[in-house]
N, C-alpha and C positions, 0 to 999 in steps of 0.2 A: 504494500500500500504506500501512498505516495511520502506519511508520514516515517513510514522507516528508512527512506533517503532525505528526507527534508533534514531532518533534524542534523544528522554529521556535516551538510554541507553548511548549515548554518555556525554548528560551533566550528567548524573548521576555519570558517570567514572571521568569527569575531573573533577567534585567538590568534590568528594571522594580522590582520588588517588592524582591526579597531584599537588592540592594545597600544598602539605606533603612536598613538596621540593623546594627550593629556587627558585626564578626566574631572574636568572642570563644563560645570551645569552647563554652558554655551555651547560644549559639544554634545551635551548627551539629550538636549531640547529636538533637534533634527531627528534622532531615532526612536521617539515615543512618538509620530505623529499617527495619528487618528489611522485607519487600513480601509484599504479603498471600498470596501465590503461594510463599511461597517451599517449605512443606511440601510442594509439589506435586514431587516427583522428575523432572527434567527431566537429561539426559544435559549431561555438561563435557566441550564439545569432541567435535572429527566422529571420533575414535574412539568415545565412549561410545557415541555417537549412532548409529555404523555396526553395532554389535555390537545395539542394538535392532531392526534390520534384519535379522539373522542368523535364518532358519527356526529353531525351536527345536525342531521335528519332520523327520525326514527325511520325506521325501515330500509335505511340506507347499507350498502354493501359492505361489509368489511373492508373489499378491495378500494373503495372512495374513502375510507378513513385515512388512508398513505397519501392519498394526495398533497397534501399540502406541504407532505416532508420529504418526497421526493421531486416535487416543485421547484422547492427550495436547498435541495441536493445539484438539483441541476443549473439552476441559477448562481450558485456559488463557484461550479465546477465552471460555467461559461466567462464568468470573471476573472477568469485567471490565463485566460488563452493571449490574450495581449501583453500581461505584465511578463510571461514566459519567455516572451518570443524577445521582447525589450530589453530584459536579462543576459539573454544569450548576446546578444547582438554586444552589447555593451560591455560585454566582460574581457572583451580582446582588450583594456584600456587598462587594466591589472591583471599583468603576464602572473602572476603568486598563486592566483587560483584561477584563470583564464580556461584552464584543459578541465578541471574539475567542473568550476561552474558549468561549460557547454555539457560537459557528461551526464550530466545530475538534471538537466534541466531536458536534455531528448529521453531523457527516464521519465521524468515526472509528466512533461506534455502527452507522454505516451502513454503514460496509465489515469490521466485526466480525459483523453479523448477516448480510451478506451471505456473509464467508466460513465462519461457522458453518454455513450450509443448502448451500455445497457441499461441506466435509468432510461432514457428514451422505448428502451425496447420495454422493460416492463411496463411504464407506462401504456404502451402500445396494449401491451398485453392484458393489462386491466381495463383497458376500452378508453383511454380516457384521450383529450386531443394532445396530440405533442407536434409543436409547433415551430418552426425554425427559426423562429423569431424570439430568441428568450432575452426576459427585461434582467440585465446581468448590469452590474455595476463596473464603471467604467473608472481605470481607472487615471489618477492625475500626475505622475510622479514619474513620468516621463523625461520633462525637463531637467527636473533633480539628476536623476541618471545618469544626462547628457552633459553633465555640469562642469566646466573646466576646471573647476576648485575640486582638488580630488576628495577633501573632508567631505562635502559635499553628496559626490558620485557615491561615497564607502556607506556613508548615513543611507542613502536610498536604496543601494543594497539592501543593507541590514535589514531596514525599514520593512523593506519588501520581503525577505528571504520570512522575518518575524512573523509577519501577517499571512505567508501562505503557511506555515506552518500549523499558525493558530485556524485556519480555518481549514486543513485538514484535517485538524481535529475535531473539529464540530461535524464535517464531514460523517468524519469517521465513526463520533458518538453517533449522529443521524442514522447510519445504514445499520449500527449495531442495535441498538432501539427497534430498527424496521424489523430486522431478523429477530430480535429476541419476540417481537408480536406474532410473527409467523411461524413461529418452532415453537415445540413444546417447553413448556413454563421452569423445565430444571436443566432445560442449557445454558438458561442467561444465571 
């Protein structure tokens, strides 16, 4: 899963890179900013999350109870197709982890489009519409990236490498939540 590569390439960057510069509050304001995902309304914690699970109609299908978190599985996962690609591009500009990052990043796009076409398909398969047009959070930290000021480029790194981390973990909670509802009650 996309979390058990995220995470080494993440501490590999900030033990490399970040330790190189003082750590005084003016540098470490740049790397707590807001993740481009975060408008996206995502449940706090396996009560919110269970109550998205809740029929909201009596007589409604078991299978329309997933919707809303595979919705939002898949809206999370199409958020991340740009900052990927943005990543990779940008990493020839820190030869230290340049080969790493490209590696790490044709793994992760690859098991993000792969799990994008099977939430697609299950949804398919529970009847429900899936649409090519999914409303995904776009995001802004582009420029930052691009940044001549290398403090700068390393902050939008992090910034970014942090935030796809933390949202494959919700990810991650998400589809385990989906299975623990669909399997019998002493797997989870």
């Amino acid at each position: 899963m996309i979390t058990d590569v995220v995470p080494a390439a993440q501490v590999q960057t900030e033990n490399r890179e970040v330790k190189k510069y003082p750590q005084g509050t003016s540098l470490v304001a740049p790397a707590t900013k807001q993740c481009h995902t975060a408008d996206i309304p995502i449940p706090v914690g396996k009560e919110e999350a269970t109550l998205m699970l809740v029929s909201p109609q009596p007589g409604s299908s078991r299978a329309a109870e997933h919707k809303d978190i595979l919705n939002l599985v898949l809206r999370l996962l199409h958020s991340w197709n740009d900052p990927l690609k943005h990543l990779a591009q940008e990493a020839q500009r820190f030869p230290k982890f340049h080969q790493l990052l490209t590696q790490k990043e044709g793994i992760i796009s690859d098991e993000i489009h792969q799990l994008q076409e099977l939430i697609q398909q299950i949804i398919s398969h529970l009847n429900f519409e899936v649409t090519n047009k999914v409303d995904y959070a776009l995001w802004s930290e582009h420029q930052s990236l691009q940044s001549p000021d290398e403090q700068t480029s390393l902050f939008a790194f992090y910034n970014t490498l942090y935030c796809l981390v933390t949202d494959a973990e919700v990810i991650r909670f998400l589809l385990k939540l989906l299975k623990c509802r669909v399997t019998p009650e002493d797997i989870c």
